[in-house]
TIRO-2110 file (N, C-alpha, C; in Angstrom, 1 decimal):
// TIRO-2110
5.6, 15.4, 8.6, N, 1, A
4.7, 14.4, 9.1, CA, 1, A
5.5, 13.3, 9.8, C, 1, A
5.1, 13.3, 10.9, N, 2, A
5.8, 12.1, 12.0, CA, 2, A
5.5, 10.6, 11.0, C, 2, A
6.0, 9.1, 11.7, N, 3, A
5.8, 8.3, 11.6, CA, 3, A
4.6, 7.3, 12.0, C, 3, A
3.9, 8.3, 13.1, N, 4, A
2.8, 7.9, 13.3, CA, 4, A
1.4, 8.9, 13.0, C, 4, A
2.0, 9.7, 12.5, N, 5, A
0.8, 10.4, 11.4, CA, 5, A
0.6, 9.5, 10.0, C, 5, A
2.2, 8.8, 9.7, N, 6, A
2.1, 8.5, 8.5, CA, 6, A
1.2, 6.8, 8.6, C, 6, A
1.9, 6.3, 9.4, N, 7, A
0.9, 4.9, 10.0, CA, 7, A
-0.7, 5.2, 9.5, C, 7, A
-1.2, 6.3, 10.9, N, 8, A
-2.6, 6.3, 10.7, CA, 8, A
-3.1, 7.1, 8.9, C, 8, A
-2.3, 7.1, 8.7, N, 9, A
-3.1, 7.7, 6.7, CA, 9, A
-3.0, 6.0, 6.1, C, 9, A
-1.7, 5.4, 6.1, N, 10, A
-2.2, 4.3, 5.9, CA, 10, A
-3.2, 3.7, 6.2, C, 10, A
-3.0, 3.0, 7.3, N, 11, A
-5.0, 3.0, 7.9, CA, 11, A
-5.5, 3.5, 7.1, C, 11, A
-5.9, 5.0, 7.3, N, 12, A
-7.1, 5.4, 6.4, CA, 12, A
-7.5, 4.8, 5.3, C, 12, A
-6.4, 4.7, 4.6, N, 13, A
-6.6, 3.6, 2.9, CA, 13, A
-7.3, 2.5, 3.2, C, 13, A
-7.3, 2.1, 4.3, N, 14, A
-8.0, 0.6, 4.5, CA, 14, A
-9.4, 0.7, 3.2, C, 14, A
-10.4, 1.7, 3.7, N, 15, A
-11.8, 1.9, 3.7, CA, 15, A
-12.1, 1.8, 1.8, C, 15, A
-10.8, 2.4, 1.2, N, 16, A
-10.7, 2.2, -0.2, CA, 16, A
-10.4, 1.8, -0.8, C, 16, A
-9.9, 0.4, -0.1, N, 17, A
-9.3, -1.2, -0.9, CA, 17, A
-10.3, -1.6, -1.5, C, 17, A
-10.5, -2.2, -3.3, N, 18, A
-10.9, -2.9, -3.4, CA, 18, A
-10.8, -4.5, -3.5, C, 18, A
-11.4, -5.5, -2.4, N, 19, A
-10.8, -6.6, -1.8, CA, 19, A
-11.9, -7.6, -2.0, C, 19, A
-13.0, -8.1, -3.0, N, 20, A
-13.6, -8.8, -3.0, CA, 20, A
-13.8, -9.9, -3.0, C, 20, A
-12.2, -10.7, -3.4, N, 21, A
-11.9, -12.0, -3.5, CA, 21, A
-11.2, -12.0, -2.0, C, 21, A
-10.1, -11.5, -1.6, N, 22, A
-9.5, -12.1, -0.9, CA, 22, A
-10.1, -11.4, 0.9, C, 22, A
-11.2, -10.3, 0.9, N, 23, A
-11.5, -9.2, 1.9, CA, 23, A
-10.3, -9.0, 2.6, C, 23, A
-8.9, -8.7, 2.4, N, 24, A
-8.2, -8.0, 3.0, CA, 24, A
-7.2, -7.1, 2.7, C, 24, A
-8.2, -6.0, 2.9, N, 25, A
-7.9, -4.6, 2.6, CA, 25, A
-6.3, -4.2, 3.3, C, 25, A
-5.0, -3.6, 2.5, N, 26, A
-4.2, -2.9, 2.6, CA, 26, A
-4.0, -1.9, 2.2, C, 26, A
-3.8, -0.7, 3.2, N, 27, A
-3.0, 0.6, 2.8, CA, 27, A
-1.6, 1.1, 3.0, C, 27, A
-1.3, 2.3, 2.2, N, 28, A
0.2, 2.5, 2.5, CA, 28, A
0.3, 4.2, 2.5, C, 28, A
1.2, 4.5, 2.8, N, 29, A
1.6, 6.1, 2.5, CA, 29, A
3.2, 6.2, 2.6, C, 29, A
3.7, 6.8, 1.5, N, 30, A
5.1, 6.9, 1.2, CA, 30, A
5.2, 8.4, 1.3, C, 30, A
6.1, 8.8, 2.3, N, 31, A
6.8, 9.8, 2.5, CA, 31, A
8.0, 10.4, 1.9, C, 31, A
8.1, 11.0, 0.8, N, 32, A
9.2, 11.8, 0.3, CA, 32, A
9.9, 12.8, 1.1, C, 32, A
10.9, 13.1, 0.8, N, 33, A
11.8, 14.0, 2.0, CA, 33, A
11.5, 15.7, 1.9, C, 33, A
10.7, 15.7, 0.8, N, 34, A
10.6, 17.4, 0.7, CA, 34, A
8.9, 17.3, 1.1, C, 34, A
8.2, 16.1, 2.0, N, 35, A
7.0, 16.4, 2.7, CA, 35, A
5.7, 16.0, 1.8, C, 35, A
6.1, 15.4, 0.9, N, 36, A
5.0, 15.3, -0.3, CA, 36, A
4.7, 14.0, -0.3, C, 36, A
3.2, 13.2, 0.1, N, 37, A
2.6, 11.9, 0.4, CA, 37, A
2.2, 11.7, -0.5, C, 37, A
2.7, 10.2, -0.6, N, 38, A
1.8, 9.7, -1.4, CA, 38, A
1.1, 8.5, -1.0, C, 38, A
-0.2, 7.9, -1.5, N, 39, A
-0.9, 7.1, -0.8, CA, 39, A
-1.3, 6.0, -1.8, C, 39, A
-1.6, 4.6, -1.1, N, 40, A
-2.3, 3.8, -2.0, CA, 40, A
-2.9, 2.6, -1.2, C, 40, A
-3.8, 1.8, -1.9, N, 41, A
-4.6, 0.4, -1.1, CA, 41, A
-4.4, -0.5, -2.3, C, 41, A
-4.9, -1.4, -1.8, N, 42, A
-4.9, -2.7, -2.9, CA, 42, A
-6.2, -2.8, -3.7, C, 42, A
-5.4, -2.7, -5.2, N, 43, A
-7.4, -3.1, -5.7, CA, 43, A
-6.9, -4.5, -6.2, C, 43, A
-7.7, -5.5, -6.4, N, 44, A
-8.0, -6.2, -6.7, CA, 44, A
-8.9, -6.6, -7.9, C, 44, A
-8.7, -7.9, -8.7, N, 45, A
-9.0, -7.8, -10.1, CA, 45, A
-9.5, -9.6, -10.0, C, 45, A
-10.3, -9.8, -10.9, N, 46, A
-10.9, -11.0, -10.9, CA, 46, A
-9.6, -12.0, -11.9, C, 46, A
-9.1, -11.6, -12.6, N, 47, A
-7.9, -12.5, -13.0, CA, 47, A
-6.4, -11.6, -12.2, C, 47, A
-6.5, -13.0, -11.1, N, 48, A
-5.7, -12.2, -10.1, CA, 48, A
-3.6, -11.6, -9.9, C, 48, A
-3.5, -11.9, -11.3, N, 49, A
-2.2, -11.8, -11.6, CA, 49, A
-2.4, -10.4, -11.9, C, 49, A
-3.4, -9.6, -12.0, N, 50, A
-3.3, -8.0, -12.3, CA, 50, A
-3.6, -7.2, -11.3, C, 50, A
-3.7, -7.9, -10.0, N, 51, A
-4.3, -7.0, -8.7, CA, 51, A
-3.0, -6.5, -8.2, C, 51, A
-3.0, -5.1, -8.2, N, 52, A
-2.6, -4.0, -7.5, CA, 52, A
-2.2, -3.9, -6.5, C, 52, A
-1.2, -3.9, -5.6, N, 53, A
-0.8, -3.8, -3.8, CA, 53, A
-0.7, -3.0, -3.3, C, 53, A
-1.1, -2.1, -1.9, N, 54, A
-1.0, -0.8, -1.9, CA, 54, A
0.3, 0.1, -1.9, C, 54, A
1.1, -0.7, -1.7, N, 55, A
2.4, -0.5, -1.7, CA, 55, A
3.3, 0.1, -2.8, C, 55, A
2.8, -0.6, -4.1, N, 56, A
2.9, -0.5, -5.8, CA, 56, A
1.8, 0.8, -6.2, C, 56, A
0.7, 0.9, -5.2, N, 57, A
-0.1, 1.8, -5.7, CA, 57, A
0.5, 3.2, -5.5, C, 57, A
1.0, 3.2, -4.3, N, 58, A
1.8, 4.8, -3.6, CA, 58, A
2.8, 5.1, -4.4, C, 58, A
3.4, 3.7, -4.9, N, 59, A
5.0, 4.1, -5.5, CA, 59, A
4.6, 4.6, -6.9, C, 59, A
3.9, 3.6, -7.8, N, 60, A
3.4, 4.2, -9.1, CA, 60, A
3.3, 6.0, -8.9, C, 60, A
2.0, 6.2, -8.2, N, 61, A
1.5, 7.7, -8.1, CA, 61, A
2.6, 8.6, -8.0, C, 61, A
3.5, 8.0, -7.0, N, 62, A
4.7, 8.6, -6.1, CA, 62, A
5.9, 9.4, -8.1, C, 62, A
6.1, 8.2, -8.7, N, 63, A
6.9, 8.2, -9.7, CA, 63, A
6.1, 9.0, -10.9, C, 63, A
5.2, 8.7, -11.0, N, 64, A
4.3, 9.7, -11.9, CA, 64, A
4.2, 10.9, -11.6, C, 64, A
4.4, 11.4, -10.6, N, 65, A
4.5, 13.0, -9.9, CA, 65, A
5.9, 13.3, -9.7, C, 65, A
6.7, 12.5, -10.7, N, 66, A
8.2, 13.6, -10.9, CA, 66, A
9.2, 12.6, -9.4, C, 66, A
8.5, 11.8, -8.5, N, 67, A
9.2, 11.2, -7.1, CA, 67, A
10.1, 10.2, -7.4, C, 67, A
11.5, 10.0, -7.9, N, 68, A
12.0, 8.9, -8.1, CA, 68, A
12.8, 8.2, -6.9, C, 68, A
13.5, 9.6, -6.4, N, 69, A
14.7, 9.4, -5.6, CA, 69, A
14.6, 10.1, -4.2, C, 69, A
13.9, 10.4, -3.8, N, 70, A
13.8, 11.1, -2.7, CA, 70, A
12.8, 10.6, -1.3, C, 70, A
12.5, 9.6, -1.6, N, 71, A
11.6, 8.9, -0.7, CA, 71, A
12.3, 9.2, 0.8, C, 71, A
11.4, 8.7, 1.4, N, 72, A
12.1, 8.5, 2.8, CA, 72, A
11.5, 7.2, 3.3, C, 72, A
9.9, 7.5, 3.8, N, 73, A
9.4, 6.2, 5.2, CA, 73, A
8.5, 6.0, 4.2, C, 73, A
7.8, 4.7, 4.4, N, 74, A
6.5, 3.9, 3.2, CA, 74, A
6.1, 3.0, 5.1, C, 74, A
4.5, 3.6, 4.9, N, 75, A
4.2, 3.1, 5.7, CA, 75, A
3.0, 1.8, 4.7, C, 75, A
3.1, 0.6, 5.7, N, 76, A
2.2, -0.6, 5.3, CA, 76, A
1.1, -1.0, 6.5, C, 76, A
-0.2, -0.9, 6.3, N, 77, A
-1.6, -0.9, 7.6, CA, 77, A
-2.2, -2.1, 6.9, C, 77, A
-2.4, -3.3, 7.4, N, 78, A
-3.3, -4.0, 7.5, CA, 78, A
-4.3, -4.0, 8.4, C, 78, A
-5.0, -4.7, 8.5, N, 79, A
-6.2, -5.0, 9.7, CA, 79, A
-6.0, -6.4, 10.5, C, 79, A
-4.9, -7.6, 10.1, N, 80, A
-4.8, -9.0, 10.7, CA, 80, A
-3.9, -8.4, 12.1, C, 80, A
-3.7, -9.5, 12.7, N, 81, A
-3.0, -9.9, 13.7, CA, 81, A
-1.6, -9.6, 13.9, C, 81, A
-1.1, -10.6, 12.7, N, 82, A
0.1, -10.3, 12.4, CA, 82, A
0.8, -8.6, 11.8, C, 82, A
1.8, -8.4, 11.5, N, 83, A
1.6, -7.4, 10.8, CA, 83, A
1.9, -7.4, 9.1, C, 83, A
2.0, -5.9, 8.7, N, 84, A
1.3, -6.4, 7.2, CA, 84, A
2.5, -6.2, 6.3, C, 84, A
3.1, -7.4, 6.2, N, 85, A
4.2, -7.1, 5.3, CA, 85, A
4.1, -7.1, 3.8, C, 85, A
5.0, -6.4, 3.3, N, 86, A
5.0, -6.2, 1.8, CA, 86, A
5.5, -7.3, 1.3, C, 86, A
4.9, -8.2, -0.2, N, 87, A
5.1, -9.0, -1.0, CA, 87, A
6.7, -8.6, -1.3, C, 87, A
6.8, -10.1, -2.0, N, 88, A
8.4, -9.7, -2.6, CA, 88, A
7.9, -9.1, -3.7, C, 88, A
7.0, -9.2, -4.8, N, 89, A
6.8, -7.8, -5.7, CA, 89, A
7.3, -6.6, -5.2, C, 89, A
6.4, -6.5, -4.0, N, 90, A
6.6, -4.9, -3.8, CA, 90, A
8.1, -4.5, -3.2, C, 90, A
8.7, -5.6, -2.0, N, 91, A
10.0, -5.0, -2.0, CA, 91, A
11.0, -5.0, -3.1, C, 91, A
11.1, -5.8, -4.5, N, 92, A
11.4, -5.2, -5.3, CA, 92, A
11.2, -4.5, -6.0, C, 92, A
10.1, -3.6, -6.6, N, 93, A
10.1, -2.5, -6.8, CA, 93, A
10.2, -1.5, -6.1, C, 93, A
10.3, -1.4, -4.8, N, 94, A
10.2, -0.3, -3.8, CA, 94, A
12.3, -0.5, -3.8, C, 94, A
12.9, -1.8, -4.0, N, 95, A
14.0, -1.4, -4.1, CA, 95, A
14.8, -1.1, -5.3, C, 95, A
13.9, -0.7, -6.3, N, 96, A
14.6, -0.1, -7.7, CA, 96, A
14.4, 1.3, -7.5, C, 96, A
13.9, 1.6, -6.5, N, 97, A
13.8, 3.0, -6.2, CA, 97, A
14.9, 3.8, -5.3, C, 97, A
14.6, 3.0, -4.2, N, 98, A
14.8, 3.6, -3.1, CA, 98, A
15.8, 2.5, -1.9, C, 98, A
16.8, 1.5, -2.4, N, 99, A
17.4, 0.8, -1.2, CA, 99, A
17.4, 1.1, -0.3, C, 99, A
17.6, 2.5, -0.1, N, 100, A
17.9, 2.7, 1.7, CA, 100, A
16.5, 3.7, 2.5, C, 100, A
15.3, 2.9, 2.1, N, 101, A
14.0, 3.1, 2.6, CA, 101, A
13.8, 2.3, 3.4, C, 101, A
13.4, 3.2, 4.5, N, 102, A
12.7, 2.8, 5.9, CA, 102, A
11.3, 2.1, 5.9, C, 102, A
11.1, 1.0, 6.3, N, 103, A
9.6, 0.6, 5.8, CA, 103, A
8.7, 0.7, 7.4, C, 103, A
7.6, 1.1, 7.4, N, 104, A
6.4, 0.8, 8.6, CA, 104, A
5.8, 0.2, 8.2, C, 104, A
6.0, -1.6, 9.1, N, 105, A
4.7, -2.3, 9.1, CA, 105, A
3.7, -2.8, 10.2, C, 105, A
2.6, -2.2, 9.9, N, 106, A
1.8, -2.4, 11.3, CA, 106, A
0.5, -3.3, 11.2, C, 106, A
0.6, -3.9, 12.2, N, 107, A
-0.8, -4.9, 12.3, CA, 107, A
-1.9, -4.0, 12.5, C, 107, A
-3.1, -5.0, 13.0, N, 108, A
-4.9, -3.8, 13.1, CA, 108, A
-4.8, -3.8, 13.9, C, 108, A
-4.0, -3.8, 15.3, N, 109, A
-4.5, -2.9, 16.7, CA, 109, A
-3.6, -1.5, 16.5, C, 109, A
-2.7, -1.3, 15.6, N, 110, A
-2.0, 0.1, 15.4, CA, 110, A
-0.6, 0.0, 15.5, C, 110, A
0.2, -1.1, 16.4, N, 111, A
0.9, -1.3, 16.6, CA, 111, A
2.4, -1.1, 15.4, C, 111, A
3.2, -1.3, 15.1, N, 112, A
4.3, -1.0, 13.8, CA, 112, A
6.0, -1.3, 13.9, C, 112, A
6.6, -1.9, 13.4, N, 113, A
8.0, -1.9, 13.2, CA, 113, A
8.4, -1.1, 12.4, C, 113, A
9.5, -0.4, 12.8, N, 114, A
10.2, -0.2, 12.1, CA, 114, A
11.8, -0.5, 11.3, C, 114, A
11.7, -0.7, 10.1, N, 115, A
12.9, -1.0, 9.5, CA, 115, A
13.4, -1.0, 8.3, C, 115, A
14.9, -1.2, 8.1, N, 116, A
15.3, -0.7, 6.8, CA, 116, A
14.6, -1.8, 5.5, C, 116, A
14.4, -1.7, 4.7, N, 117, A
14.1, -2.3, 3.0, CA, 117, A
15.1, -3.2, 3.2, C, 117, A
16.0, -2.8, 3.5, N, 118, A
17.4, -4.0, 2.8, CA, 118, A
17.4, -4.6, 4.2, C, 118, A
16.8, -5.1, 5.1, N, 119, A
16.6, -6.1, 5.8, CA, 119, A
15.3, -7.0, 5.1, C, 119, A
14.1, -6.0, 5.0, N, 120, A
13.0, -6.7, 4.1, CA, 120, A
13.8, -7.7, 2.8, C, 120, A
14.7, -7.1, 1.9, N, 121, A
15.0, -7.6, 0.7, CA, 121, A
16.6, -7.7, 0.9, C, 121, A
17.3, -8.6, 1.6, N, 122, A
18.4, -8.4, 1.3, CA, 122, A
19.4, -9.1, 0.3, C, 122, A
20.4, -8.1, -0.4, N, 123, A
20.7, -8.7, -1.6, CA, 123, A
20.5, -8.2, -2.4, C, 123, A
19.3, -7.2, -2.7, N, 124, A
18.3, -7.0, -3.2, CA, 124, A
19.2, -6.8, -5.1, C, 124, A
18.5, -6.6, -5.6, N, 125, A
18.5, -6.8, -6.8, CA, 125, A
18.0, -5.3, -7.3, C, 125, A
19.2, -4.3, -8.0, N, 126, A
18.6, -3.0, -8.3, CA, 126, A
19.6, -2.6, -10.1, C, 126, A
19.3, -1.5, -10.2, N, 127, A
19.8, -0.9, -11.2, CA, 127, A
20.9, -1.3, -11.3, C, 127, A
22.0, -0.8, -10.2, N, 128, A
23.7, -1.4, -10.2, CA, 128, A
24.0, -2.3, -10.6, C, 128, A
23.2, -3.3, -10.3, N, 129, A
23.3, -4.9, -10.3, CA, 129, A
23.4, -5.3, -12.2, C, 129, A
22.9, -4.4, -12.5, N, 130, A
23.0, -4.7, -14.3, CA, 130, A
24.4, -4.4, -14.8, C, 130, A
24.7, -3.6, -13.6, N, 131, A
27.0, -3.4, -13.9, CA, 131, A
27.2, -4.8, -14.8, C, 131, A
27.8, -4.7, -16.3, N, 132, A
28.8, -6.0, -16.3, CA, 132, A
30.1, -6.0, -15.8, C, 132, A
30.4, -4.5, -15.2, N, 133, A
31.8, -4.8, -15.3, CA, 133, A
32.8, -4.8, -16.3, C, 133, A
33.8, -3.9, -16.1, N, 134, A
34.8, -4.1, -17.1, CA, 134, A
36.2, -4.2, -17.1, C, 134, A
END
């Protein structure tokens, strides 16, 4: 799957955001290197410290199907102007996975950047980081 196959599946998740509080629906699609997608939107929850990002949605599904280490591209589709960047939640969990993931983030005319995670999060804070050293 190209990068702009993977874009428009994001999109697609738009339609299955649940978004009632805030109406703005996000999808994602995470690309693993042996071709295996995974997808997600944002649900949303009326005590809003438990709402879901689509981002977190792909990666959960992604890790529950055996995907720890082998990611490759995570694509992010909003619908605004701007484009649709990932919360710092999600680039920290996306970098206990995966530091050297490529992220797509694209606004609602289709348009998309491309770039590394460790520009999104740099510094980032991962498993190594619990080194004490000796």
């Amino acid at each position: 799957m190209d990068r702009d196959e993977l874009v428009r599946l994001a999109f697609s998740m738009l339609e299955r955001a649940y978004v009632p509080y805030s109406g703005f629906p996000v999808g994602a699609a995470l690309l693993c290197r042996d071709g295996s997608v995974f997808t997600g939107c944002n649900v949303e929850n009326a005590a809003y410290g438990s709402t879901l990002c689509a981002e977190r949605v792909a990666l959960v599904k992604a890790v529950s199907e055996g995907h720890r280490d082998d990611w490759s591209v995570l694509a992010v589709a909003g619908k605004s102007a701007d484009y649709c960047w990932p919360c710092g939640a999600c680039r920290q969990m996306l970098y206990e996975f995966c530091p050297e993931l490529t992220v797509l983030v694209a606004r609602g005319d289709g348009a998309y950047l491309t770039l590394p995670l460790a520009e999104l999060l740099p510094h980032g804070f991962g498993p190594a980081s619990l080194s004490q050293g000796e």
